[in-house]
MIFI-681885 format. One record per residue (C-alpha): residue in three letters; z, x, y. Coordinates in steps of 0.1 Angstrom, whole numbers, padded with zeros to 4 digits, always signed. Layout:
ALAZXY
...
//
This chain:
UNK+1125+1283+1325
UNK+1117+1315+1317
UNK+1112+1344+1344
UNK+1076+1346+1355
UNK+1081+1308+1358
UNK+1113+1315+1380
UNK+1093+1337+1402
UNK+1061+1322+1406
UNK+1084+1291+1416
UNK+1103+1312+1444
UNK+1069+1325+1457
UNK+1059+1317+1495
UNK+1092+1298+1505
UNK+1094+1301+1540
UNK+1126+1308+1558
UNK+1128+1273+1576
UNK+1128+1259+1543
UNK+1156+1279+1533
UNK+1145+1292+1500
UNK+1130+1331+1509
UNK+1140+1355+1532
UNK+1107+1373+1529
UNK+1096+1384+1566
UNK+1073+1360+1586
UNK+1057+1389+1604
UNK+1042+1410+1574
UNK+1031+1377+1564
UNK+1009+1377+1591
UNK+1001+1409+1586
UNK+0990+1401+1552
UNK+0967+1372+1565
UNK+0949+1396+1595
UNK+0939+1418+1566
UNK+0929+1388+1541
UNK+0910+1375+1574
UNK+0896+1412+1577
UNK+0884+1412+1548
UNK+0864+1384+1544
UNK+0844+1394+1583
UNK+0839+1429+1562
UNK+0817+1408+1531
UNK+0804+1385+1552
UNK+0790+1418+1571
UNK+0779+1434+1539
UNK+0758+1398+1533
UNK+0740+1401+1561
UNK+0737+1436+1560
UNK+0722+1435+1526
UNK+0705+1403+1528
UNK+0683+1410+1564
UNK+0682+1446+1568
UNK+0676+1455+1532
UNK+0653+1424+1525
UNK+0676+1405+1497
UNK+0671+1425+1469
UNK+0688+1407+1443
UNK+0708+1379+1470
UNK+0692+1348+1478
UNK+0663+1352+1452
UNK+0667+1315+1439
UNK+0670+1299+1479
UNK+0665+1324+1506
UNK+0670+1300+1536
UNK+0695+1283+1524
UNK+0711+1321+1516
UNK+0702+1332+1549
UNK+0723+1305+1566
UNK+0752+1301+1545
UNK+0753+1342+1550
UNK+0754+1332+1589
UNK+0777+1306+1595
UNK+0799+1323+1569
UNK+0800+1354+1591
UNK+0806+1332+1623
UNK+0837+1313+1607
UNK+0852+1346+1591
UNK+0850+1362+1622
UNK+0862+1329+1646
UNK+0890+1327+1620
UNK+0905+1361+1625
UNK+0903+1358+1664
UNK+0918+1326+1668
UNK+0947+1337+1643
UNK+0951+1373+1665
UNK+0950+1352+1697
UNK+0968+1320+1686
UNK+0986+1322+1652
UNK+0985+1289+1634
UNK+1005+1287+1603
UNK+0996+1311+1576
UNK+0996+1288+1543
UNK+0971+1263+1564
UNK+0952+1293+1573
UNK+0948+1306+1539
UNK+0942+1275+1523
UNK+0915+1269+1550
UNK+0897+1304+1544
UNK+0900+1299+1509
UNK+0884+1265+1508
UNK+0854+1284+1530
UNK+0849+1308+1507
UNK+0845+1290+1475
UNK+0823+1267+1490
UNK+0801+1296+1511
UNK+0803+1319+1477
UNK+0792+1289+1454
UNK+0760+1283+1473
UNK+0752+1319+1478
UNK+0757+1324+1439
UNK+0735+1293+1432
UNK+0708+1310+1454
UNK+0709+1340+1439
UNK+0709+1331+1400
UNK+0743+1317+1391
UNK+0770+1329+1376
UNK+0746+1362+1363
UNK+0746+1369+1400
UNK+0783+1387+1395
UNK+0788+1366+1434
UNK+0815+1347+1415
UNK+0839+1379+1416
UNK+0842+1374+1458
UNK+0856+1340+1449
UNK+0887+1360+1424
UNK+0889+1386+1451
UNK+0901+1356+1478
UNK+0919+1337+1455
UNK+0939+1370+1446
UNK+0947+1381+1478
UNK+0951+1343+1492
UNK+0977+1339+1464
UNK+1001+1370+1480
UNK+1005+1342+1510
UNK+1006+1311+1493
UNK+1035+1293+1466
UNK+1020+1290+1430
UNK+1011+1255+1432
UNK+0991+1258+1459
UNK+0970+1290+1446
UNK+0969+1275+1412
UNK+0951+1240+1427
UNK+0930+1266+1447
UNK+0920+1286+1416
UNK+0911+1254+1401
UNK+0892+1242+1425
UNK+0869+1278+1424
UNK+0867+1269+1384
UNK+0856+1233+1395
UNK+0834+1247+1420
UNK+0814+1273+1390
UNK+0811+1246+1368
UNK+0794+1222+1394
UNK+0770+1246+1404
UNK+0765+1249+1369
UNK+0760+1216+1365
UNK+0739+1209+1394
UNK+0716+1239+1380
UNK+0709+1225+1349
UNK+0702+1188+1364
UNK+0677+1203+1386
UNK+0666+1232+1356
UNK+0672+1258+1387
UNK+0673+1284+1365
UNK+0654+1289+1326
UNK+0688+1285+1304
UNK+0726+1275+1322
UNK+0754+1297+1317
UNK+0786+1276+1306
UNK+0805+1302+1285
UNK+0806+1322+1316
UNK+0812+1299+1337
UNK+0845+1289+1315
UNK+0855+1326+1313
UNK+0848+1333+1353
UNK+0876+1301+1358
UNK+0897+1316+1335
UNK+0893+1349+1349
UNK+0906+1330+1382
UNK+0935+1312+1373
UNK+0946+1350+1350
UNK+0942+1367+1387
UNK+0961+1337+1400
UNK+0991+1341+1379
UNK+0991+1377+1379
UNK+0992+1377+1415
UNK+1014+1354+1423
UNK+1040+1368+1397
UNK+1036+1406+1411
UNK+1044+1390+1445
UNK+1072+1373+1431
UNK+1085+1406+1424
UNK+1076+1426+1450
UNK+1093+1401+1472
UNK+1125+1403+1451
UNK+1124+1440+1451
UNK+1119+1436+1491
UNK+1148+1418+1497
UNK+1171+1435+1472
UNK+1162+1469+1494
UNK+1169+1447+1527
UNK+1209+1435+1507
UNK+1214+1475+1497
UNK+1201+1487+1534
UNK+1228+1460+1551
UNK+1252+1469+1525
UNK+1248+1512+1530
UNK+1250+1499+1568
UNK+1285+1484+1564
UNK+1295+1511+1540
UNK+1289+1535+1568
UNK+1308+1518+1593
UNK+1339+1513+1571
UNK+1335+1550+1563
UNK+1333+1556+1597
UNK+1362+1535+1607
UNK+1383+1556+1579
UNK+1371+1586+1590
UNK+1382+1581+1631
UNK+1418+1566+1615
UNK+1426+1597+1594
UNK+1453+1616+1602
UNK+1438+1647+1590
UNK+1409+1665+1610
UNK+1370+1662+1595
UNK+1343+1681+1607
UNK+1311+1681+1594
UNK+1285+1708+1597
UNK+1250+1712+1588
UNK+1233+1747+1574
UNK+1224+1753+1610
UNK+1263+1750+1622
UNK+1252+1720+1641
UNK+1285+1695+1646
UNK+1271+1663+1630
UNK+1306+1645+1626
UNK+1344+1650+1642
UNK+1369+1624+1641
UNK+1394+1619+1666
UNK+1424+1635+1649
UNK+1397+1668+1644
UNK+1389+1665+1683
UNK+1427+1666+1693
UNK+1434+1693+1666
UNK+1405+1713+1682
UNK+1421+1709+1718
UNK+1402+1677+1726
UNK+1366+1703+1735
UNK+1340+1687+1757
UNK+1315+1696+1731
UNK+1308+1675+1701
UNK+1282+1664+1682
UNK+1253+1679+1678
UNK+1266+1711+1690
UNK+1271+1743+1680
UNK+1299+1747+1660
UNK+1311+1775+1678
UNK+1306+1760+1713
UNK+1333+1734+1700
UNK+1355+1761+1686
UNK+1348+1798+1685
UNK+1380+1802+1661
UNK+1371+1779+1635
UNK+1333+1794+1632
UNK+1344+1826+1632
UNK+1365+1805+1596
UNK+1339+1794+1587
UNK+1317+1828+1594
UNK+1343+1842+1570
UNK+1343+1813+1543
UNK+1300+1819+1535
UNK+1308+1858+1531
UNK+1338+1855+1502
UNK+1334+1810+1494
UNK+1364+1816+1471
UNK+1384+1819+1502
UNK+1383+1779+1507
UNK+1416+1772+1524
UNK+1430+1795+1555
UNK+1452+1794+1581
UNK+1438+1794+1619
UNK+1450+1784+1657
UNK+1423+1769+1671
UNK+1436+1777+1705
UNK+1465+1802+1718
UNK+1487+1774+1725
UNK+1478+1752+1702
UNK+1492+1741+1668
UNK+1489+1762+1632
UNK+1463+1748+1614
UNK+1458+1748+1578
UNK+1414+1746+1572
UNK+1399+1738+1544
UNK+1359+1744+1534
UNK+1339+1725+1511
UNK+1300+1725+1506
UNK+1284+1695+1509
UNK+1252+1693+1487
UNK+1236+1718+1468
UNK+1205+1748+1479
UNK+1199+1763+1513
UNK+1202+1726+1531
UNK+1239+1724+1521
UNK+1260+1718+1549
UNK+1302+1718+1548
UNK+1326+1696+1554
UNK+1357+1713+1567
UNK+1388+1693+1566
UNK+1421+1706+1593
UNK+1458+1696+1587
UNK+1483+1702+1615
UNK+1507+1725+1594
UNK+1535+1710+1614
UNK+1532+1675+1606
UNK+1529+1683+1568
UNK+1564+1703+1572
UNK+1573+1668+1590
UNK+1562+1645+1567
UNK+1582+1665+1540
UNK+1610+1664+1563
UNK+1608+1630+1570
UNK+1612+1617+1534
UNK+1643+1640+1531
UNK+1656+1624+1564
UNK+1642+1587+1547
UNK+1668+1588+1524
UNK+1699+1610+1546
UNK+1691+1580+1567
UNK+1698+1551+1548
UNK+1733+1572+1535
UNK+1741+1584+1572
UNK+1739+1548+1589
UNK+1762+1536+1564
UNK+1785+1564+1565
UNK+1781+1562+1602
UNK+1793+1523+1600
UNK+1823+1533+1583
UNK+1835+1562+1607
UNK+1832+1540+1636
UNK+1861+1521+1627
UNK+1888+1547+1621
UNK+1871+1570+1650
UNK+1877+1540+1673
UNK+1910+1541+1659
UNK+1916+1576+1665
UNK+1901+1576+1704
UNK+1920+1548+1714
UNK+1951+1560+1700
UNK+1947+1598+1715
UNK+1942+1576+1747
UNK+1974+1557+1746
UNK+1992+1595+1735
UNK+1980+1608+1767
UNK+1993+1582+1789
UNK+2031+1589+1778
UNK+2049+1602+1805
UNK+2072+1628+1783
UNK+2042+1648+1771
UNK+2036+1684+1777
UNK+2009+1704+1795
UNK+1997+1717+1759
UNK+2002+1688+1744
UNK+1977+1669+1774
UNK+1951+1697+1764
UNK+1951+1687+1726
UNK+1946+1647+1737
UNK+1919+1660+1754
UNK+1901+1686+1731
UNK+1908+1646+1706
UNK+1890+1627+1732
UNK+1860+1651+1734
UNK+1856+1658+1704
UNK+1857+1616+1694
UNK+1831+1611+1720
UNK+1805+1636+1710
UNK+1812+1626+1673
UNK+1802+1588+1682
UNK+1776+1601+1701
UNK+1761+1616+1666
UNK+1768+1583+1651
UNK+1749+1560+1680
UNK+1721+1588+1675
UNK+1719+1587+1642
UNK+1720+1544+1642
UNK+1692+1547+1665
UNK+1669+1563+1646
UNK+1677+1545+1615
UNK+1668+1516+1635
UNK+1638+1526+1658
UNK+1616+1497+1665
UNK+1581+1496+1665
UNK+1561+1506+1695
UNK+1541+1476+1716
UNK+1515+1499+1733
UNK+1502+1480+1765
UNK+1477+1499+1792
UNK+1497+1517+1814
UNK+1485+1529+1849
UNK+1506+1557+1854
UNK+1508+1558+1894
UNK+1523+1525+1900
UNK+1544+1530+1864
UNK+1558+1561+1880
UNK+1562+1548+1912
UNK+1589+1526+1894
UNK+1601+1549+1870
UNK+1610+1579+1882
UNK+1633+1560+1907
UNK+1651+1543+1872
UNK+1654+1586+1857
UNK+1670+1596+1890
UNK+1694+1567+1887
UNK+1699+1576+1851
UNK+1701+1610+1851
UNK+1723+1614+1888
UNK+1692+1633+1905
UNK+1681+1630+1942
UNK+1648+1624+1945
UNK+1647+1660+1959
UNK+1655+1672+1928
UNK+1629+1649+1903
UNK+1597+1647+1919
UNK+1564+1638+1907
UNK+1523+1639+1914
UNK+1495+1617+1897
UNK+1459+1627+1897
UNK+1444+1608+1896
UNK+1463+1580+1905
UNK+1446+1555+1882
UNK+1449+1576+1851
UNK+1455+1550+1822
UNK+1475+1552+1789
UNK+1480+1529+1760
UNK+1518+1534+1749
UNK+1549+1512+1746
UNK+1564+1516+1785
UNK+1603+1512+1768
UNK+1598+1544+1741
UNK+1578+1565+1769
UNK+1604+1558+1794
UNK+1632+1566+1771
UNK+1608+1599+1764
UNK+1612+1610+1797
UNK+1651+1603+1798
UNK+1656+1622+1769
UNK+1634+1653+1787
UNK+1651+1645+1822
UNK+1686+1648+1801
UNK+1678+1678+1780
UNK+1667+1700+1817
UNK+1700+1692+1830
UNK+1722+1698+1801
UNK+1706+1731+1798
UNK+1706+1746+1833
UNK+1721+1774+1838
UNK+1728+1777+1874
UNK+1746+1756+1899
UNK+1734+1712+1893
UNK+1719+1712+1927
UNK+1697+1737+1922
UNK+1679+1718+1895
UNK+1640+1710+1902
UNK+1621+1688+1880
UNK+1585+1677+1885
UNK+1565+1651+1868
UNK+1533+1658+1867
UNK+1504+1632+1852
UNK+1465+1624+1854
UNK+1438+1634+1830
UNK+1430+1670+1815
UNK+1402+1685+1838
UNK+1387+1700+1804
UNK+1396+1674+1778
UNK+1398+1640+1801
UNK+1427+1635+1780
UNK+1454+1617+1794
UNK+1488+1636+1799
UNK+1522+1638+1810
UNK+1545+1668+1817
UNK+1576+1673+1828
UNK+1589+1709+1843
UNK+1624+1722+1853
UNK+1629+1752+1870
UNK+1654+1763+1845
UNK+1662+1794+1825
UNK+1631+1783+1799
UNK+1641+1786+1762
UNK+1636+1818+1738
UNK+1605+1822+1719
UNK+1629+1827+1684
UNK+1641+1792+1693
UNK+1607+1777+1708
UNK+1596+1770+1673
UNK+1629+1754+1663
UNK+1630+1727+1692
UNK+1615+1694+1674
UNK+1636+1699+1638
UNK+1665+1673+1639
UNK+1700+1685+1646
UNK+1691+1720+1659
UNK+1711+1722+1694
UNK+1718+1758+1713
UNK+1749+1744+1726
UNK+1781+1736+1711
UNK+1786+1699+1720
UNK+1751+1693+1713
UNK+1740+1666+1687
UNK+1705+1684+1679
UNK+1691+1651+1683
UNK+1673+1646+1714
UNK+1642+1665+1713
UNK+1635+1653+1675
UNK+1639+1617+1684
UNK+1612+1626+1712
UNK+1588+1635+1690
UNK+1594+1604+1669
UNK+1587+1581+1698
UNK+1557+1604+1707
UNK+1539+1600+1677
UNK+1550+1564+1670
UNK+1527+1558+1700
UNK+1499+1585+1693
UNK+1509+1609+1716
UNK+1522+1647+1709
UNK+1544+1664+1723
UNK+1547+1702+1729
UNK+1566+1730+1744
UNK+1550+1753+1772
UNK+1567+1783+1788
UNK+1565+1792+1826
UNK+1570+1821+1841
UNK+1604+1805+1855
UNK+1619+1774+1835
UNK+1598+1750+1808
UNK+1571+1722+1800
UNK+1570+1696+1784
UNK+1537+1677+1781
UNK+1528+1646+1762
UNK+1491+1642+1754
UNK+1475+1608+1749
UNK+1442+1596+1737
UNK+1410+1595+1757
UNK+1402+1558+1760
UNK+1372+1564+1768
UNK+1360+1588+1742
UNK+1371+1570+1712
UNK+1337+1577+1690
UNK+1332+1612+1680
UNK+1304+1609+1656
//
C-alpha cells in the first residue's frame, strides 16, 4: 500500500473506534464552518436570484429555481442551528448536508443551463470541504454520487431536449474534477492530521522533558539560578535557595531582592564577561561560594545561568575520597590493634593491683591505662565511621521529640536539667531526619560543650533552642553553651577530621557531626556569641520544596 493510500485509509477515525487521536472538538468546529458556509451560498442565491432579478440563475426554470433557492436556505440554515444547539454526530451530519447539496445544486444547475452554468463548482466546493470530516470511502461514494448526479441531469436534459446541444465531455471532466478534489482533500487531511498529532507526541514529550529537567535541577547539589536580561529570577533550585540563605524572595524577582551580593557578581560579570568564575559570601555568616556565569542565548534577550558551589563541600568531597580509602586501611589496622591493646590494658590493670608496687610506678599504670583508653577510643571512632549506616528520615515534631530527648542527653551527658535546657517555637515545627543520627548529633554537641569548658562543671549552661527561621521558615536546631566560645584561627578548622584543641582529644567528634548532618540534608555551622558558642543545624522547608 503505498502512502497516500495509507493516509487516505487513516482519515476520519474517530477516537471510540480507536484508530485517530485527531480532536473531536475542532471537528465540530470544522462542521459549524462547513454548515456556515453553505447558509452564506444559499444567501448569495437568493440574493442574486430575487433582489437582482436572476440574471444568468434560473433562466431554464425560474420557479422551480426560486424554490429550490428557498428550501435550500431554510435547511442550511435549520442544519447549522440544530448542530450549535444539539450536536448530532458529525460524519451523519456531513453526509446529510452533502446529500442536500448535490441534489439542491443539480436542479439549480439544470434551471439555469447545465453544466455551462459553472453551478456545478458549489457541488466540488462541499464535497472538498465535506471530505476534511469524513474517511475516504465515504467522500469518495459522495464524490460519485455528485458525478452520478451531473450525468443524470445531463441525461434527463437531453430526453426532454431542455437545452439546443447536451454537454457530456463536461459533464465527465466536472466528475472527474470531483473525485481529483476528493483525493486531494482527503490526503492533505491525512497529513495535516498526522502532522497534528506528531506536534501533540513532541508537546507531551517537551512536557516530560521539562519535569525530569526540573526534577534534576531541585536534586543537584550545586546551586542554579537563572536570570533573564531584566535580572528577573526565573529559576532557583533548592540547593541555590539554601546557598543563598534560604531568601523569601524567589521567582520572579529581582535578582538583587534575593541577593544583593550575587547581583552586585553578576553587575561585575556584564562589565569584564571574561571574569566568569568568582568567589562571593552571599551572606556575612554564610558559607564561601564559588559563582560561576554563563550566558544563555545569544543578542540583547540573553539571560544567564549562574551556577554556585559551596567551596567547603568541594574541599570535602576531595577530602572524603582521601578518607575513602584511609578508611578501608584504618578499620583494618584498627581490628588488628584491638587485640594486643586489650592485651596491654588488661595487663597494666592486673600490674596495678600488685601490692609491692611503688607510688611512681602506680602513676605509670595509670598514664598506660589512659593512654589505652583514649587510643580505643580512636579505634571505636574510626570503626564507626567506616561503618555509618544509612539514615531512615521519618517526620519529626520536634516538641514532643524534645520533650523525650533532652531528658535521654542529660542522662548521657551527667547534666541537671538546670544545666541543659531547651525552647521550641513553635512547638509543632516538623523535620524529616533519622531521630537515632540527630540524637547522636546532639550528644556529640552536648559532649563537645562539656569537654571544653573552662570553668567549674556546674557552671555549665546549655540551651536547645528549635522552631522555624522567622525569615527563611526553615526548620532549625541550635545548641548554645555558655562556654569560653572557640578562636576565630580555629573556627574554620572545627569540621576537618582529627583536628582536636585538646590533648586527649580524638579530633573526631565534630567531623562525624557533619557526616550525620549531611547524610540527612541538614548543615551544620558554627556561630559565635558574645559569651560561649552555637551550634545550629538547618533543615529543609517542607513546605517550600518548588523553587521554580
Amino acid at each position: 500500500m503505498d502512502n497516500t493510500t495509507s493516509e487516505q485509509a487513516t482519515v476520519g477515525r474517530h477516537p471510540g473506534e480507536g484508530e485517530t487521536t485527531f480532536d473531536r472538538a475542532e471537528e465540530r468546529t470544522n462542521l459549524n464552518l462547513f454548515l456556515g458556509y453553505r447558509v452564506v451560498v444559499a444567501t448569495v442565491m437568493v440574493i442574486l436570484f430575487f433582489a437582482i432579478k436572476r440574471g444568468p440563475l434560473g433562466t431554464h426554470g425560474p420557479e422551480l429555481f426560486g424554490v429550490v433557492a428557498v428550501v435550500y436556505s431554510v435547511l442550511a440554515l435549520s442544519a447549522l442551528m440544530w448542530n450549535l444547539a444539539r450536536p448530532l454526530h458529525v460524519d451523519r451530519q456531513a453526509i446529510l448536508a452533502v446529500v442536500i447539496d448535490i441534489a439542491a445544486f443539480t436542479l439549480m444547475m439544470q434551471t439555469s443551463g447545465g453544466v455551462a452554468s459553472g453551478l456545478g463548482i458549489l457541488t466540488g466546493i462541499s464535497l472538498t470541504l465535506a471530505a476534511t470530516l469524513l474517511e475516504a470511502r465515504f467522500a469518495l461514494g459522495l464524490a460519485a454520487l455528485a458525478t452520478l448526479a451531473v450525468l443524470v441531469e445531463e441525461l434527463w436534459s437531453e430526453l426532454h431536449h431542455a437545452f439546443p446541444a447536451t454537454r457530456y465531455v463536461e459533464a465527465g471532466f466536472l466528475g472527474i474534477a470531483y473525485f481529483a478534489l476528493v483525493l486531494l482533500s482527503v490526503t492533505l487531511t491525512a497529513r495535516a492530521r498526522r502532522s497534528e498529532e506528531l506536534v501533540e507526541q513532541r508537546e507531551t514529550e517537551l512536557v516530560n522533558l521539562a519535569q525530569l529537567s526540573d526534577y534534576v535541577i531541585q536534586q543537584m547539589q550545586s546551586g542554579i539560578v537563572v536570570i533573564d536580561r531584566e535580572e528577573q529570577v526565573q529559576l532557583l533550585n533548592e540547593a541555590a535557595w539554601s546557598l543563598l540563605g534560604m531568601p523569601t524572595q524567589m521567582r520572579h524577582h529581582p535578582l538583587r531582592a534575593v541577593s544583593p551580593r550575587l547581583a552586585e557578581a553578576h553587575a561585575t560579570w556584564r562589565e569584564d564577561p571574561e571574569r566568569s568564575v568568582t568567589a562571593l559570601r552571599a551572606l556575612p555568616e554564610g558559607r564561601d561560594l564559588r559563582v560561576q556565569f554563563n550566558r544563555l542565548g545569544r543578542g540583547g534577550s540573553a539571560g544567564t545561568l549562574i551556577i554556585l558551589e559551596d567551596t567547603s563541600r568541594l574541599t570535602q568531597q576531595a577530602q572524603q575520597m582521601k578518607l575513602a580509602s584511609l578508611g578501608r586501611l584504618t578499620a583494618g589496622i584498627a581490628h588488628e590493634v584491638r587485640n594486643p591493646l586489650g592485651a596491654i590494658s588488661h595487663a597494666a590493670q592486673l600490674l596495678g593491683e600488685a601490692p609491692e608496687l611503688s607510688d611512681t610506678d602506680h602513676r605509670l599504670v595509670d598514664i598506660i591505662q589512659q593512654n589505652s583508653a583514649r587510643v580505643n577510643e580512636i579505634i571505636e571512632n574510626i570503626l564507626r565511621l567506616s561503618r555509618q549506616d544509612l539514615p531512615h528520615p521519618k517526620p519529626l515534631v520536634l516538641g514532643p521529640w524534645l520533650d523525650t530527648v533532652v531528658e535521654a542527653l542529660r542522662g548521657a551527658c551527667g547534666l541537671s536539667a538546670e544545666q541543659l535546657g531547651y525552647e521550641v517555637e513553635p512547638y509543632n515545627t516538623t523535620i524529616h531526619a533519622d531521630p537515632g543520627q540527630l540524637q547522636q548529633i546532639l550528644e556529640i554537641l552536648c559532649d563537645n560543650a562539656k569537654r571544653h569548658f573552662p570553668g567549674d562543671a556546674g557552671d555549665l549552661r546549655i540551651l536547645i533552642l528549635a522552631g522555624a527561621n522567622q525569615r527563611s521558615g526553615g526548620p532549625f536546631i541550635e545548641l548554645q553553651d555558655n562556654g569560653g566560645g572557640i578562636p576565630g584561627d580555629v573556627a574554620d578548622k572545627l569540621f576537618e577530621p582529627f583536628f582536636t584543641t585538646r590533648n586527649e582529644g580524638t579530633g573526631l567528634g565534630l567531623y562525624i557531626a557533619r557526616q550525620l548532618c549531611e547524610a540527612n540534608r541538614a548543615r551544620i555551622e558554627y556561630h559565635p556569641l558574645p559569651q560561649g558558642a552555637a551550634f545550629r543545624l538547618s533543615f529543609p522547608n517542607s513546605r517550600r520544596r518548588t523553587l521554580t
